[in-house]
RODO-2510 file (C-alpha; in nm, 4 decimals, decimal comma):
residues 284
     n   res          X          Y          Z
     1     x    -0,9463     2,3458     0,9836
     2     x    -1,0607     2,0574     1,1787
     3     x    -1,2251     1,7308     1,0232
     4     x    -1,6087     1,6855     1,0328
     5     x    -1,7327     1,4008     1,1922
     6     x    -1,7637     1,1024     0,9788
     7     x    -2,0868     0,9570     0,8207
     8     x    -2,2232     0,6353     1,0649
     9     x    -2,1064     0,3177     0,9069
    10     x    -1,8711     0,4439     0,7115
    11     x    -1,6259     0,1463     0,6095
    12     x    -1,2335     0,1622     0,6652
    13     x    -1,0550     0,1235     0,2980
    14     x    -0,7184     0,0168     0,1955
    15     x    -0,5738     0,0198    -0,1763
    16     x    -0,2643    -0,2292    -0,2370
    17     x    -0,0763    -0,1087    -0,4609
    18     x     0,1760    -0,4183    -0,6197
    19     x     0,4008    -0,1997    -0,8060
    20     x     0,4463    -0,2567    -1,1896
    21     x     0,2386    -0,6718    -1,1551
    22     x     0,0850    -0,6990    -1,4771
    23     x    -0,1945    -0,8949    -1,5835
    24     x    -0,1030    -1,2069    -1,6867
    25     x     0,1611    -1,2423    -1,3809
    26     x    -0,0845    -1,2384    -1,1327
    27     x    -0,3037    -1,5130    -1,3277
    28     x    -0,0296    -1,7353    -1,3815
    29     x     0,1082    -1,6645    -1,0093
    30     x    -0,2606    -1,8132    -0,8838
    31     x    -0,1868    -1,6915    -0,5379
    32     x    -0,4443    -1,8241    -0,2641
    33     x    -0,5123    -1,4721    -0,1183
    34     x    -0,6962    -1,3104    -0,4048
    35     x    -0,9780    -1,5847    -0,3764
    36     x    -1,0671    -1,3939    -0,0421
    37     x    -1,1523    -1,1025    -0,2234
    38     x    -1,3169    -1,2058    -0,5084
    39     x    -1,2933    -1,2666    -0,9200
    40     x    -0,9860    -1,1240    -1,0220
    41     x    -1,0795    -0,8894    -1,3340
    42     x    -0,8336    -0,7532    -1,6243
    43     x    -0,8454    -0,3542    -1,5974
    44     x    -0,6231    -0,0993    -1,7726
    45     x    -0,4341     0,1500    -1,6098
    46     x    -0,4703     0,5214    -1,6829
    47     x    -0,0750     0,5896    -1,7347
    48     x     0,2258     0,3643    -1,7814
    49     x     0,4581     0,4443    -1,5085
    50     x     0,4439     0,5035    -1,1602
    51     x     0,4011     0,8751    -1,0276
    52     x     0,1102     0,9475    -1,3101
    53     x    -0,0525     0,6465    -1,2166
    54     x    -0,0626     0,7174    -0,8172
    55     x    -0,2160     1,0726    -0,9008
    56     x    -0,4762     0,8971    -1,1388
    57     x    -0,5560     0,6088    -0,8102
    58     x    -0,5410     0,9453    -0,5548
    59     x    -0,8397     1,1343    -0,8103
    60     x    -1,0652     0,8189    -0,7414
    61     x    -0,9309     0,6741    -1,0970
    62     x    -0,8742     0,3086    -0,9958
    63     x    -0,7785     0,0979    -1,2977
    64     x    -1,0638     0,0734    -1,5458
    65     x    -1,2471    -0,1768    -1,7402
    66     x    -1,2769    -0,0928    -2,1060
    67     x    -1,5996    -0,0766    -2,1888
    68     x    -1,7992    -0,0072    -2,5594
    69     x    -2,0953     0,1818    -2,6059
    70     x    -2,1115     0,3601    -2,3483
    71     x    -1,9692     0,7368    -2,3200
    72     x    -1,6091     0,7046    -2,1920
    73     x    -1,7373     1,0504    -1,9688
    74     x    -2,0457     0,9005    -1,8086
    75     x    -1,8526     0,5749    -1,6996
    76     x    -1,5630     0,7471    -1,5357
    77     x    -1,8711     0,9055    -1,3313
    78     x    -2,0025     0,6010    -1,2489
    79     x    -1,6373     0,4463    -1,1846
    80     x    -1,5717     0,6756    -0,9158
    81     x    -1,9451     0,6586    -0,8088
    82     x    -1,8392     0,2593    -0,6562
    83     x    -1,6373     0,4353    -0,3870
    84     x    -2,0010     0,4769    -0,2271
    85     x    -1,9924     0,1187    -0,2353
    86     x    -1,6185     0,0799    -0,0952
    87     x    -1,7026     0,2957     0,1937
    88     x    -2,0296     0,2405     0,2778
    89     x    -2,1722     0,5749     0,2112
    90     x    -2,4726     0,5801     0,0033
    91     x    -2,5325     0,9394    -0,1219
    92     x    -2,1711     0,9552    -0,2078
    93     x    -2,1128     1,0506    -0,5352
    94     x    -1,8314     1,2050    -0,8007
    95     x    -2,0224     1,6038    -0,7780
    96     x    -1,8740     1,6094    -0,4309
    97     x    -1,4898     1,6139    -0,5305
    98     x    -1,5679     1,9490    -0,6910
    99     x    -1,3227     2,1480    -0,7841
   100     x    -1,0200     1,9825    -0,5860
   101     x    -1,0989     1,6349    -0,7501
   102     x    -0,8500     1,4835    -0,4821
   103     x    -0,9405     1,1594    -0,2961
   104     x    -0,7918     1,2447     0,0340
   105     x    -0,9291     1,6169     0,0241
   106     x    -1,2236     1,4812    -0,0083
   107     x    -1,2085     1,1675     0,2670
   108     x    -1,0336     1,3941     0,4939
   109     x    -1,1873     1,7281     0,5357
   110     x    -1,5560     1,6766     0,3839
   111     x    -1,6063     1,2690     0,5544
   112     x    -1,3701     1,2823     0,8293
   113     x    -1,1854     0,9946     0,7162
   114     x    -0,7858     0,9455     0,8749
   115     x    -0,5834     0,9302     0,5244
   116     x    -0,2631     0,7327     0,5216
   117     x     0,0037     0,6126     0,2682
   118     x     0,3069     0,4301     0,2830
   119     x     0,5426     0,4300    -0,0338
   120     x     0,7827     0,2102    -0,1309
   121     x     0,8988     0,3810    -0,5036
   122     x     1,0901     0,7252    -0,4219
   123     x     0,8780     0,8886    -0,7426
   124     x     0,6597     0,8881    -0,4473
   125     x     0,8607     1,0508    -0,1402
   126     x     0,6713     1,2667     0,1247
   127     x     0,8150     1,5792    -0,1010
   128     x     0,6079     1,5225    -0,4070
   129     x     0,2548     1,7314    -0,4357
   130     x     0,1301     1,3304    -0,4073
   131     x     0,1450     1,3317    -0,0286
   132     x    -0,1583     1,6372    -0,0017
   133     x    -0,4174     1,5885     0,2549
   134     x    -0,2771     1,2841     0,4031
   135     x    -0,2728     1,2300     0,7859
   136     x     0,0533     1,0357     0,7768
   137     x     0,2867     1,0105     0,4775
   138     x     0,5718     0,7613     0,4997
   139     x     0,8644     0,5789     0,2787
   140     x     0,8553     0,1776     0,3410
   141     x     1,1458     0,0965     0,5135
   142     x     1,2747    -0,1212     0,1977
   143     x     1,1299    -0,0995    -0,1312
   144     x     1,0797    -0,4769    -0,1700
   145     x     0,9194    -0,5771     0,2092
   146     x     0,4972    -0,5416     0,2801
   147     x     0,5310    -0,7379     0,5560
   148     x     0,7685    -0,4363     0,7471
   149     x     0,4717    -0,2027     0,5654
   150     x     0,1546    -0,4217     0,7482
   151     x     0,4079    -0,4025     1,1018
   152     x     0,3853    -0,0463     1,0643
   153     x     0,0310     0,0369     0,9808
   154     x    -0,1966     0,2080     1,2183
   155     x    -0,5958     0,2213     1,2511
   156     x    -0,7243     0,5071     1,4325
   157     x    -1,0485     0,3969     1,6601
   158     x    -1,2496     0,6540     1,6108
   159     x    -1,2491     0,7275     1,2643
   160     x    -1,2379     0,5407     0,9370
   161     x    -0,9331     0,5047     0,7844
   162     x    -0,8346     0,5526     0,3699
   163     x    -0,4998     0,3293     0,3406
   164     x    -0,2790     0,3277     0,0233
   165     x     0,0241     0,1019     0,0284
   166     x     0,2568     0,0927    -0,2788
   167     x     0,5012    -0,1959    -0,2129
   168     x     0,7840    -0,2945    -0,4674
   169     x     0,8642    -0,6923    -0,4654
   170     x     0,6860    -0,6868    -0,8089
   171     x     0,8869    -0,3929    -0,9482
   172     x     1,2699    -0,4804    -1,0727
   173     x     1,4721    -0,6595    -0,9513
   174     x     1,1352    -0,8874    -0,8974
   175     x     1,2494    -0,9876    -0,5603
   176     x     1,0766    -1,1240    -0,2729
   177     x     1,1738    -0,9326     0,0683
   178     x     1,4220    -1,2141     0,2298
   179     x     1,6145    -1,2595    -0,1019
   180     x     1,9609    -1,1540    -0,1073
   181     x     2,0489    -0,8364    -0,2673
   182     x     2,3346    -1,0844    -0,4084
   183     x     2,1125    -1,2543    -0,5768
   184     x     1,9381    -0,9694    -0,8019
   185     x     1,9642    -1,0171    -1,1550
   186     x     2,2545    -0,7601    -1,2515
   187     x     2,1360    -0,6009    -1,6371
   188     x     2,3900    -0,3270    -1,7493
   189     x     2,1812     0,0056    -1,7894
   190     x     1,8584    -0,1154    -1,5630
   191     x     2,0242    -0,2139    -1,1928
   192     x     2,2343     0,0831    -1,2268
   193     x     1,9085     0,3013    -1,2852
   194     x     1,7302     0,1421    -1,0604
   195     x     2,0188     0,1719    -0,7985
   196     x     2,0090     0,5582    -0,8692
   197     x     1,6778     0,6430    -0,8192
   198     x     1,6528     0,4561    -0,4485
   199     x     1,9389     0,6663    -0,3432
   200     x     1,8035     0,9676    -0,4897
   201     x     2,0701     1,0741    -0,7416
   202     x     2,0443     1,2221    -1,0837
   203     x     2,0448     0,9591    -1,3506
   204     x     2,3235     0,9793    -1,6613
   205     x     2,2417     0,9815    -2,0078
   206     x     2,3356     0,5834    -2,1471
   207     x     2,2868     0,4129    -2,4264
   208     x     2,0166     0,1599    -2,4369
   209     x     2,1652    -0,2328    -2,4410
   210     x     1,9665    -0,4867    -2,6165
   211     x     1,8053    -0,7822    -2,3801
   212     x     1,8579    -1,1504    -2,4276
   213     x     1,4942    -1,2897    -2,5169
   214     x     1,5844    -1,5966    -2,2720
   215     x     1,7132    -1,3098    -1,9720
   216     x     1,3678    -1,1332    -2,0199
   217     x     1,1644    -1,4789    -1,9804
   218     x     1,3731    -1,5370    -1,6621
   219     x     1,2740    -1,1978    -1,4510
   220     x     0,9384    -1,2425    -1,6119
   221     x     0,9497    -1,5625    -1,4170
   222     x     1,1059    -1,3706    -1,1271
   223     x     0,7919    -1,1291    -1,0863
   224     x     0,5028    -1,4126    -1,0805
   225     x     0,7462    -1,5782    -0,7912
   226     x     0,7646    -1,2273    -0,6798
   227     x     0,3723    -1,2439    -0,6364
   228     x     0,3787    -1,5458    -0,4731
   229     x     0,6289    -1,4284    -0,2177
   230     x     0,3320    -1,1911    -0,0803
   231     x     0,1655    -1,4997    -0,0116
   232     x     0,1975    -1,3998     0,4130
   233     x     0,2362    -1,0809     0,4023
   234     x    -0,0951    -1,0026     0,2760
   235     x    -0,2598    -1,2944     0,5145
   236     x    -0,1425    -1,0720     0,7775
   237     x    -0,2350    -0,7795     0,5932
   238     x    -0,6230    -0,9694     0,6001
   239     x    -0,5418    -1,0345     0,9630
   240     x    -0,4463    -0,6746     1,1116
   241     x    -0,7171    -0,4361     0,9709
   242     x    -1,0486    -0,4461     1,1548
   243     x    -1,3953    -0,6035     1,0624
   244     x    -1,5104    -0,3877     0,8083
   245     x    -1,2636    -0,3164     0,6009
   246     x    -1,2856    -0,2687     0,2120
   247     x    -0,9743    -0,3951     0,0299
   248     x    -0,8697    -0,3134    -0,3028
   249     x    -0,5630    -0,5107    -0,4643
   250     x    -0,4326    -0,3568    -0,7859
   251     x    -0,1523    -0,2606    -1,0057
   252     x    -0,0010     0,1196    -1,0914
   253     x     0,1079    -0,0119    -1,4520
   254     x     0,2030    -0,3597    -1,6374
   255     x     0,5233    -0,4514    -1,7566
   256     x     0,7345    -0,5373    -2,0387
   257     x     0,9325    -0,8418    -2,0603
   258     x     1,0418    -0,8469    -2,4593
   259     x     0,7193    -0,8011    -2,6324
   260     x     0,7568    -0,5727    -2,8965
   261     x     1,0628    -0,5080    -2,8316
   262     x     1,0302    -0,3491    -2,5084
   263     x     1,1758    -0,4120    -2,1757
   264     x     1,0504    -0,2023    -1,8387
   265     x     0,7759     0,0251    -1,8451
   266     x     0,6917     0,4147    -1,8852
   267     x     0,7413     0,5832    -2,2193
   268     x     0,5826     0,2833    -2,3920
   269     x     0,2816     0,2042    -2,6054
   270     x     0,1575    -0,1188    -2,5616
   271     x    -0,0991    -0,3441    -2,4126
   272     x     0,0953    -0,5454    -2,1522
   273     x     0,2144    -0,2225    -1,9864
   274     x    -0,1750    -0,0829    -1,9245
   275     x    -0,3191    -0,4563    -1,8380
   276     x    -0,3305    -0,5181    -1,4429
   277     x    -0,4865    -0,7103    -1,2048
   278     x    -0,7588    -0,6146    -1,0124
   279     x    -0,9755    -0,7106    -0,7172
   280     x    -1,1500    -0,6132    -0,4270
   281     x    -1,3836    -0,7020    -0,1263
   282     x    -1,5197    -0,6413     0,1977
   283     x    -1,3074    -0,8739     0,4530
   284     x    -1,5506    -0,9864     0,7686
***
């Protein structure tokens, strides 16, 4: 099967994906390269952890505004209708993902788009049914470092390109990509999962430990400097992809830091774990 040729003017797009920022991180962060974009907006993700999420974002469901009276059914049409918008293609529209439903599918093979990812969170290895229809389908090199992502990106010429980046400073351990491993906050029961899963290995059944209140405020405090740690990577994120480009900056899911009792993110109900940040724009 070989690509069509893609629709004249079609725009390059590239989804940021800050793994598990929430809402209220990002506004208190204030970092100076969202104000390129735009107005940062409140939206809601569609699941609370990370591999649900990325297969919502990879159906055209980008984190949603919550809107009343409307029909919830006629605005996730019109929600996935704005990628006409993103990529410059007027008669695009939702009827056309029908029946694979599948972002890249659909980029790929009907607009002749090159797809790309590059994952940081191993819920997301080239393995998974996630990676589908992509061109090229990487791991970061670290799970905390978009700088080494933006070094290893790659815009083909003659076609647009569809980028999705998932990059983990914002995720625990909340650090930035020059911080010492040293340095991570150690909490019995979380670093040790978290440890697991990067290498891969099956995760043992443990009891849950209780959180210090003051301990959660601290990595709380960790992810909005996490956020503000981007601060050049992203400038030279702005900086590498061509004129034309559509950029989308998001979150998969919030986070919990002690409210309600929870800590993390996943099998929770609550608020703070479905609020993210959100905003996007055409750079030059």
């Amino acid at each position: 099967m070989i690509a069509p040729s893609p629709p004249k003017g079609a725009r390059n797009c590239v989804v940021l994906i800050l793994d598990s920022c929430r809402w209220d991180a990002m506004m208190e962060a204030d970092p100076t390269f969202i104000k390129r974009l735009g107005n940062i907006e409140k939206r809601y993700s569609y699941a609370t952890w990370t591999a649900p999420s990325h297969y919502n974002l990879l159906m055209g469901l980008l984190p949603h505004p919550s809107p009343k009276h409307v029909f919830a059914s006629s605005h996730y049409k019109s929600d996935l209708n704005r990628f006409s918008d993103r990529l410059n293609i007027p008669d695009l529209c939702f009827e056309q993902m029908i029946p694979r439903l599948w972002l890249p599918h659909h980029l790929k093979w009907t607009l002749g788009y090159r797809t790309q990812a590059i994952m940081s969170l191993p819920t997301l290895n080239p393995s998974t049914p996630i990676a589908v229809d992509f061109d090229r389908y990487e791991m970061a090199p670290k799970h905390n470092d978009l700088m080494a992502i933006v070094n290893q990106l790659e815009f083909d010429e003659n076609r647009p390109n569809f980028i999705v980046i998932n990059t983990g400073e914002t995720h625990y351990p909340y650090a930035p990509a020059d911080e010492p491993e040293t340095q991570w906050p150690r909490i019995h029961g979380v670093h040790g999962v978290f440890r697991t899963l990067s290498h891969g290995q099956p995760i043992s059944t443990a009891s849950t430990p209780f959180f210090n209140l003051d301990r959660l405020e601290q990595l709380y405090k960790r992810q909005i400097r996490a956020i503000q740690s981007l601060e050049n990577a992203i400038t030279a994120l702005y900086d590498k992809v061509p004129d034309n480009t559509w950029i989308t900056i998001t979150s998969d899911h919030g986070e919990l830091f002690g409210e309600g009792g929870y800590f993390g993110h996943g099998p929770i109900n609550h608020r703070k774990v479905l609020e993210v940040p959100f905003v996007e724009g055409l750079l030059r």
